[in-house]
MARBA-3410 file (N, C-alpha, C, O; in Angstrom, 1 decimal):
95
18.1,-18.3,0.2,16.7,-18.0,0.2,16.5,-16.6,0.5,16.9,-16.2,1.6 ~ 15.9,-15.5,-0.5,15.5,-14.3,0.1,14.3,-14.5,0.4,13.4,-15.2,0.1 ~ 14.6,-13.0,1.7,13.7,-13.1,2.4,12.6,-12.2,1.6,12.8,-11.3,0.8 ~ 11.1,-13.0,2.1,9.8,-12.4,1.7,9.6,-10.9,2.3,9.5,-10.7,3.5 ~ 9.4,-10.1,1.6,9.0,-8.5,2.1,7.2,-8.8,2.4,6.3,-9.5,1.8
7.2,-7.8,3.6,5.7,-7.7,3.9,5.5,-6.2,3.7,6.1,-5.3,4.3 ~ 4.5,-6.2,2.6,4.3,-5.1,2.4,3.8,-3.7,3.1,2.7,-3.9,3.4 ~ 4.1,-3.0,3.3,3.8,-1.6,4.1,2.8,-0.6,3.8,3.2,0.2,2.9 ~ 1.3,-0.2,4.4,0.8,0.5,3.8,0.6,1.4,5.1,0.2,1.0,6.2 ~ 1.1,2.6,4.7,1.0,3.8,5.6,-0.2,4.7,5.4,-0.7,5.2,4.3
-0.6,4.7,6.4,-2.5,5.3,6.7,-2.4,6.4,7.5,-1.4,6.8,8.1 ~ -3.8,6.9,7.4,-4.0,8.1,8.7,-5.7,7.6,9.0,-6.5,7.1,8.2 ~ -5.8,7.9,10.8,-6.7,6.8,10.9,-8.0,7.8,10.8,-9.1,7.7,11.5 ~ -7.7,8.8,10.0,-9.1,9.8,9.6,-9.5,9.7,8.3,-10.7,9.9,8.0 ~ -8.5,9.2,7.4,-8.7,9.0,6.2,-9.7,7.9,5.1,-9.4,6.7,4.7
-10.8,8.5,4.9,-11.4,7.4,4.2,-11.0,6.3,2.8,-11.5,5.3,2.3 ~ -9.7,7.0,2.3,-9.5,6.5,1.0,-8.1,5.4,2.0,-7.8,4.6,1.2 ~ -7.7,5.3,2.7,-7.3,5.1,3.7,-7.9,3.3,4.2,-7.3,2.2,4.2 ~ -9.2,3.6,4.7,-10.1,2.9,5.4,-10.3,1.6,3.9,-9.9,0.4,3.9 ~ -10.9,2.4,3.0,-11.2,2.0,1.6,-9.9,0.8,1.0,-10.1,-0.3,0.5
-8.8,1.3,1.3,-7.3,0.6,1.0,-7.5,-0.4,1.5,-7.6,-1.4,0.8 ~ -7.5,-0.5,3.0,-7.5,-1.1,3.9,-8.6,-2.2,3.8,-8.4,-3.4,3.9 ~ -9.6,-1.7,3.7,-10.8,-3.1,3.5,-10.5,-4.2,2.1,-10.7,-5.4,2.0 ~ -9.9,-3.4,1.0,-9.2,-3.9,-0.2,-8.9,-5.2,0.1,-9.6,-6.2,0.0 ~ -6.8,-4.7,0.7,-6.0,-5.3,0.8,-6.8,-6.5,1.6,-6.3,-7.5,1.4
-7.6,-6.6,2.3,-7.9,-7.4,3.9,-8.8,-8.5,2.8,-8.7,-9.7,2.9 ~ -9.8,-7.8,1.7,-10.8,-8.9,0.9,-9.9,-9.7,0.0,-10.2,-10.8,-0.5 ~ -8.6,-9.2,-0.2,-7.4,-9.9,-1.1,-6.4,-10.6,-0.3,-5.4,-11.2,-0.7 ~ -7.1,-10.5,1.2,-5.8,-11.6,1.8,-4.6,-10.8,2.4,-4.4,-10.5,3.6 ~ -3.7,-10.3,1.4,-3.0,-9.5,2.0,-2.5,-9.0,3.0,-3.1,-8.1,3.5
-1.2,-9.5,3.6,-0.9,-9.2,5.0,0.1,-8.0,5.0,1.2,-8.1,4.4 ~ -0.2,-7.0,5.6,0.0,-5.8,5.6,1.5,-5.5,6.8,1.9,-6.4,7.6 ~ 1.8,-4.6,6.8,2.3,-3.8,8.1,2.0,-2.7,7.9,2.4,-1.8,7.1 ~ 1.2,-2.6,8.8,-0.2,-0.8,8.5,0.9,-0.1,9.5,1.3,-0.6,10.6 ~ 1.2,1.1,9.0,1.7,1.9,9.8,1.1,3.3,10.2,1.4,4.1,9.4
0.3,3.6,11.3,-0.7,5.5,11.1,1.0,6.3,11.2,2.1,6.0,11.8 ~ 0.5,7.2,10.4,2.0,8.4,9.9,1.7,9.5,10.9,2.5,10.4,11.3 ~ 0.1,9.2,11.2,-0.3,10.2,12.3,0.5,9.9,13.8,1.1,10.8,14.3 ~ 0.5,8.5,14.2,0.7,8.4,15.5,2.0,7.8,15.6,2.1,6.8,16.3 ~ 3.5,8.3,14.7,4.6,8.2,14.3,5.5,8.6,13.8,6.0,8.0,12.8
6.0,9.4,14.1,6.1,10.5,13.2,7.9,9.8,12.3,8.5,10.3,11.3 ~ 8.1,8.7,12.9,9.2,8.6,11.9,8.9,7.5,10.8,9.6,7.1,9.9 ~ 7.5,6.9,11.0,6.5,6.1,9.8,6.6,7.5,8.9,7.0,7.4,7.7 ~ 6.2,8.4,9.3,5.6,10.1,8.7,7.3,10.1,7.8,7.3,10.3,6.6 ~ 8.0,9.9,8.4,9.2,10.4,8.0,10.0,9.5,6.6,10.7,9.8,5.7
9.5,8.6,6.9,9.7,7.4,5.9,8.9,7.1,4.8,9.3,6.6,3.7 ~ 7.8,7.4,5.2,6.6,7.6,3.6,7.0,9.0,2.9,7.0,9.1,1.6 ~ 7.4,10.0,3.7,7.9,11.3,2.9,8.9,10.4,2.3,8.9,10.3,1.0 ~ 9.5,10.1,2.8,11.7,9.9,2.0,10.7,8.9,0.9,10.7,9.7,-0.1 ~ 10.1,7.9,0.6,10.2,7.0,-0.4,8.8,7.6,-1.5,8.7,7.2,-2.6
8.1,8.6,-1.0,7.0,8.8,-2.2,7.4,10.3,-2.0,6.9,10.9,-2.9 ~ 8.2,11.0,-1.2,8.5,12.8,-1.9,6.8,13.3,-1.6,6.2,14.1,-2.3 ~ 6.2,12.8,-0.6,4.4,13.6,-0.5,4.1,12.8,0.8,4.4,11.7,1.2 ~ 3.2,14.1,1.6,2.8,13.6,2.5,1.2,12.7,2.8,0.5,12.6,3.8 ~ 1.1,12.4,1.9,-0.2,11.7,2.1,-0.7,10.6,1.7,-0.5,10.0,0.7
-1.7,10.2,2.9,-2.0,8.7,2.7,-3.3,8.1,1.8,-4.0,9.0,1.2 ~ -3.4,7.3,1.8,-2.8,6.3,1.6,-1.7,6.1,0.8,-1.8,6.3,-0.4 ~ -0.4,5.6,1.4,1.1,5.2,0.2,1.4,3.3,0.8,1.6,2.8,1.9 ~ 1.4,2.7,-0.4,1.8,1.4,-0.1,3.3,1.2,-0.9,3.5,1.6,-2.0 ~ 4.2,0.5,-0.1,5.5,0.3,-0.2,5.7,-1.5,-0.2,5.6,-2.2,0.8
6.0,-1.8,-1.5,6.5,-3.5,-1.5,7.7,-3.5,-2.3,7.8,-3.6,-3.5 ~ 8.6,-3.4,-1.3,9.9,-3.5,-2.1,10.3,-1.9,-2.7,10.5,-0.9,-1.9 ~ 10.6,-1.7,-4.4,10.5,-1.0,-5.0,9.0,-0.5,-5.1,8.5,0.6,-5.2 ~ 8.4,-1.7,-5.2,6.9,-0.9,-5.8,6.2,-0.1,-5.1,5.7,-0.5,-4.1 ~ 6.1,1.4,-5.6,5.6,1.9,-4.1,4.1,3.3,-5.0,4.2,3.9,-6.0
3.2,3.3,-4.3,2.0,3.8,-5.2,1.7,4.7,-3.7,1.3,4.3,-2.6 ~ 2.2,6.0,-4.3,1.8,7.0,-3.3,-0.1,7.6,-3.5,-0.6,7.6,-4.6 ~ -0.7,8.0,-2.1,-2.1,8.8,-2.2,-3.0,8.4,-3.1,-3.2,9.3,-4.0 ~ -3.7,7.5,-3.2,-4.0,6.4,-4.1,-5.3,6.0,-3.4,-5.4,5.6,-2.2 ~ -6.4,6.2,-4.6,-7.8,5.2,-4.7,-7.6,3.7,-4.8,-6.5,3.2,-4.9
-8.7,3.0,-4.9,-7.8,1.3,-4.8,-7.9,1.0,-6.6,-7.4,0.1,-7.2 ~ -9.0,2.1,-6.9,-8.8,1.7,-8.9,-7.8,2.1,-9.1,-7.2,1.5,-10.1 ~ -7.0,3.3,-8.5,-6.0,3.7,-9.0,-4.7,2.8,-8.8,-3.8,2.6,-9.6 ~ -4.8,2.2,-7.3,-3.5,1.3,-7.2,-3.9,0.2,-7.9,-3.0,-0.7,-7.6 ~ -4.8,-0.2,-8.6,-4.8,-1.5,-9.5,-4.4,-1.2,-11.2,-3.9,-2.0,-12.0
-4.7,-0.2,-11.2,-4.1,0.6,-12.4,-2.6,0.5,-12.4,-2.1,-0.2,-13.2 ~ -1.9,1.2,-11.5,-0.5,0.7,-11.6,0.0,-0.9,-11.1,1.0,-1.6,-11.5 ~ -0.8,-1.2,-10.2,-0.6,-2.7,-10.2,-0.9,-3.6,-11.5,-0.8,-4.8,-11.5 ~ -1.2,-2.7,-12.8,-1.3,-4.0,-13.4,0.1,-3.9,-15.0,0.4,-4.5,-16.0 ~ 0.6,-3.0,-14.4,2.2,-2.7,-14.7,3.5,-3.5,-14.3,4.7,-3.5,-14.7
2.4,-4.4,-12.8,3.6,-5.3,-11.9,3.2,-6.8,-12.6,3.2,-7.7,-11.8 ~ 2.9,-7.0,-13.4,2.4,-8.5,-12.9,3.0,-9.2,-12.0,2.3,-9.7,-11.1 ~ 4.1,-9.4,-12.0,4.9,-10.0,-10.9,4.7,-9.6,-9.5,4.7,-10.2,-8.4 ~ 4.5,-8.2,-9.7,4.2,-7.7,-8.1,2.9,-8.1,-7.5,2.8,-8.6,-6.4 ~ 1.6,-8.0,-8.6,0.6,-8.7,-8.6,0.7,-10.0,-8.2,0.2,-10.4,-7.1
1.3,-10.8,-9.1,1.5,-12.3,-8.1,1.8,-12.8,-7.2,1.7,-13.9,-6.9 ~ 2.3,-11.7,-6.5,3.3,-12.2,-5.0,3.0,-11.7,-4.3,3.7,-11.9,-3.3 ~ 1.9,-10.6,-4.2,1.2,-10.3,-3.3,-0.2,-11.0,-3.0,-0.9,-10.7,-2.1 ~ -0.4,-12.2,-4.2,-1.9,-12.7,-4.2,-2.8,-12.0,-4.4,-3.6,-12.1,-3.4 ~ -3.1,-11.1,-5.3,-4.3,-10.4,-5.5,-4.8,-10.6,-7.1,-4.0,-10.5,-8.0
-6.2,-11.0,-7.2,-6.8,-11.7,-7.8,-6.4,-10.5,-9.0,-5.8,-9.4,-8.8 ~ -7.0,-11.0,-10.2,-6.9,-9.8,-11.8,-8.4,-9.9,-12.1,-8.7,-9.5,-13.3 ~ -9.4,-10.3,-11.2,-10.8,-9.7,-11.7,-11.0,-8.5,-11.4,-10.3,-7.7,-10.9 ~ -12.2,-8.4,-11.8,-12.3,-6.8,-12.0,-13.4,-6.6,-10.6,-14.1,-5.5,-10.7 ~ -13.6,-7.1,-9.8,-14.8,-7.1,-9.1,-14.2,-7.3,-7.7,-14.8,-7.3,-6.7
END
């Protein structure tokens, strides 16, 4: 049996596109492991190593990883995963 990844979305708790992610994931269910990059610096250190940029919002599932990202924009590459799409439970309406 592998194990289930919980997805990682690394925030800064000043950021509104951030805040915006955040209310997203939460209306889709979505259980997170929110990490502030502000108050961590080796969260900070780990979103640098896997997206090469320091800025938030970056969400990490697995491979799938969508650095500095509006939430149209992370549905735009989320709709490149369908599989990632499905296993994270997030709906394919547009609303």
């Amino acid at each position: 049996m592998s194990r289930i990844l919980k997805p990682i979305l690394y925030v800064k708790a000043d950021c509104p596109w951030c805040r915006q992610a955040l209310s997203f994931f939460n209306s889709q269910g979505v259980d997170l492991d929110l990490r502030d990059v502000n108050e961590n610096a080796k969260d900070m250190d780990a979103m640098v190593s896997i997206s090469g940029q320091t800025n938030a919002p970056t969400f990490e599932y697995g491979d799938f990883i969508v650095a500095d990202f509006s939430v149209d924009e992370f549905l735009a590459e989320l709709n490149e995963f369908p599989e990632v799409r499905h296993n994270l439970g997030i709906s394919d309406s547009e609303n």
